[in-house]
C-alpha atoms as one frame of an Amber mdcrd trajectory, in Angstrom:
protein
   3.934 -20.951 103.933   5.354 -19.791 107.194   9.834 -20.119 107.155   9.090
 -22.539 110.225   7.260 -25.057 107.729   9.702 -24.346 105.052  12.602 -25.393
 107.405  10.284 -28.478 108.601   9.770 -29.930 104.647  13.674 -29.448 104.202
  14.956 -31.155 107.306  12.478 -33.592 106.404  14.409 -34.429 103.471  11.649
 -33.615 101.255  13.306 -33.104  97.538  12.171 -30.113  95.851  10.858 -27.562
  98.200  11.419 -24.816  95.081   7.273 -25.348  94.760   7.110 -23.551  97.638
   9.194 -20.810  96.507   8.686 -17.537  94.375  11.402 -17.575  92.447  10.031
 -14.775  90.139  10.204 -12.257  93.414  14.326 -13.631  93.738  16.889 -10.653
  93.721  20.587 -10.797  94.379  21.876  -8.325  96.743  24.220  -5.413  95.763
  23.550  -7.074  92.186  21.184  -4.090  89.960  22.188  -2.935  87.598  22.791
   0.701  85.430  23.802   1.107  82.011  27.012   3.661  81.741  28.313   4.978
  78.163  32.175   5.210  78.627  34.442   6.601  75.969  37.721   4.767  75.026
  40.650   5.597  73.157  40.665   3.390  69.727  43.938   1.353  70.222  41.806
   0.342  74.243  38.994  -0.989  72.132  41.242  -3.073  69.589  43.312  -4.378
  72.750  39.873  -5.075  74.235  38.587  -7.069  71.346  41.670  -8.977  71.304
  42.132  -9.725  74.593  38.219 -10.761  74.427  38.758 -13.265  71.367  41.692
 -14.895  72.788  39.240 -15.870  76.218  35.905 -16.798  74.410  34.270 -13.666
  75.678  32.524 -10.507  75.072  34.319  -7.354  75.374  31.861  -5.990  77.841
  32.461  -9.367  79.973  36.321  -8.476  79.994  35.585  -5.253  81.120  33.242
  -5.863  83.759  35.783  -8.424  85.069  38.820  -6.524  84.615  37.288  -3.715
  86.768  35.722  -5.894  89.352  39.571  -7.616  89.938  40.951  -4.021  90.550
  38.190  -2.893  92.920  38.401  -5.554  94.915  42.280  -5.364  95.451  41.371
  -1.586  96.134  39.317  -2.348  98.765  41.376  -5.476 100.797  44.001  -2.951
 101.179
């Protein structure tokens, strides 16, 4: 289906146009990833793990966030 007949269906109003998607093809951008092996201290783990309880989330979610927050106040300097 050409983007022009796509557009037509949605102004249309027509519901679901995800039929005429491939959603299996779908990437985000900027979003692969690559598996890293960092070492920590032991007392950066058990702060980790604790800090990961208390919000209802893994330690590697913490992390990932954590890091994320600083490097985007790195870059909007």
């Amino acid at each position: 289906m050409k983007a022009k007949q796509f557009d037509e269906k949605f102004d249309a109003g027509e519901v679901d146009v995800t039929d005429n998607l491939n959603l299996a093809a779908l990437k985000r951008p900027n979003q692969s990833q690559r598996r890293v092996n960092v070492d920590f201290p032991v007392w950066m783990i058990e702060s980790l793990d604790k800090e990961a309880s208390r919000l209802g989330v893994t330690r590697q979610s913490i992390i990932k966030v954590w890091l994320a927050e600083r490097l985007e106040g790195v870059h909007n300097r």
